[in-house]
Structures are given as C-alpha cells and as structure tokens.
C-alpha positions in Angstrom: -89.8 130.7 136.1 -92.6 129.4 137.8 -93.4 130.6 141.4 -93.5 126.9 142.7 -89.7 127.2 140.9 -88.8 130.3 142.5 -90.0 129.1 145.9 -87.9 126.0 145.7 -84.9 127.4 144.6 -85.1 130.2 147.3 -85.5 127.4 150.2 -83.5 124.6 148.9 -80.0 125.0 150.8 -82.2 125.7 154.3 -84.6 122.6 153.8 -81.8 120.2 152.3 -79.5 120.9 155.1 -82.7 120.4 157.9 -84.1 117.1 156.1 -80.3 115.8 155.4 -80.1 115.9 159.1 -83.1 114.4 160.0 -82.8 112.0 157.3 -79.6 110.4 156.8 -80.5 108.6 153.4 -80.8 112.0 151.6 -78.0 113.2 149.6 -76.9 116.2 148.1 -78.3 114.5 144.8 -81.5 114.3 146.0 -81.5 118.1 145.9 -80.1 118.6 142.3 -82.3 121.4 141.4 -83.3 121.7 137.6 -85.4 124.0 136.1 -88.6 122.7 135.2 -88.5 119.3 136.7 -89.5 120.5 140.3 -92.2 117.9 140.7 -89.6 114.9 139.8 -87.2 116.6 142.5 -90.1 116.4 145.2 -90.5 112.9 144.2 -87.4 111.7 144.7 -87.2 113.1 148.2 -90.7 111.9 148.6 -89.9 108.3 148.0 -87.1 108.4 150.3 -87.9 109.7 153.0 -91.9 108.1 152.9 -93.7 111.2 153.2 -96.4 112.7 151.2 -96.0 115.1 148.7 -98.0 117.6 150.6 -95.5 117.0 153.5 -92.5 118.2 151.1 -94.1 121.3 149.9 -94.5 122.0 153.5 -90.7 121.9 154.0 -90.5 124.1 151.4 -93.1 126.1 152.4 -95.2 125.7 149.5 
C-alpha cells in the first residue's frame, strides 16, 4: 500500500464526517475507499464540492 493509501485510509472517517457537514452534497459514496483508485476518489469529492485537488489532500492532510 502506498503511503498516499495509508494516509487516506487512516483520515477518511474524520475528513468525510467534517466535509459531509460542510458540504451537504457529499455522500457516504463519495468516500467509498478502494485500494488503488485513490486519485479517482479525490476526484469525485473534487468535482463536487469545486475545490482543487491540492485543497482535498489538504483535508486529508496529504
């Protein structure tokens, strides 16, 4: 696993619970988690929400 992986997975339930509550459009979807398709995960949330990709790996702490 790849430490961009392991740092996602460690943050995910803090940071989808803080951004579902900032941002109502997000779902628990949003958030599925699969290994190896981090980027496409960040995406998703990045598209919805309008920020950069940057911005999400900040969430994260990335």
């Amino acid at each position: 696993m790849s430490e961009l992986a392991d740092k996602i997975k460690g943050n995910i339930n803090i940071v989808k619970e803080k951004l579902k509550q900032e941002y109502a459009e997000l779902t628990d979807d949003d958030f599925t988690y699969q290994e190896g398709k981090e980027d496409e995960m960040l995406g998703k949330i990045q598209k919805k929400i309008g920020k950069t990709k940057d911005e999400i790996k900040d969430f994260f702490n990335l």
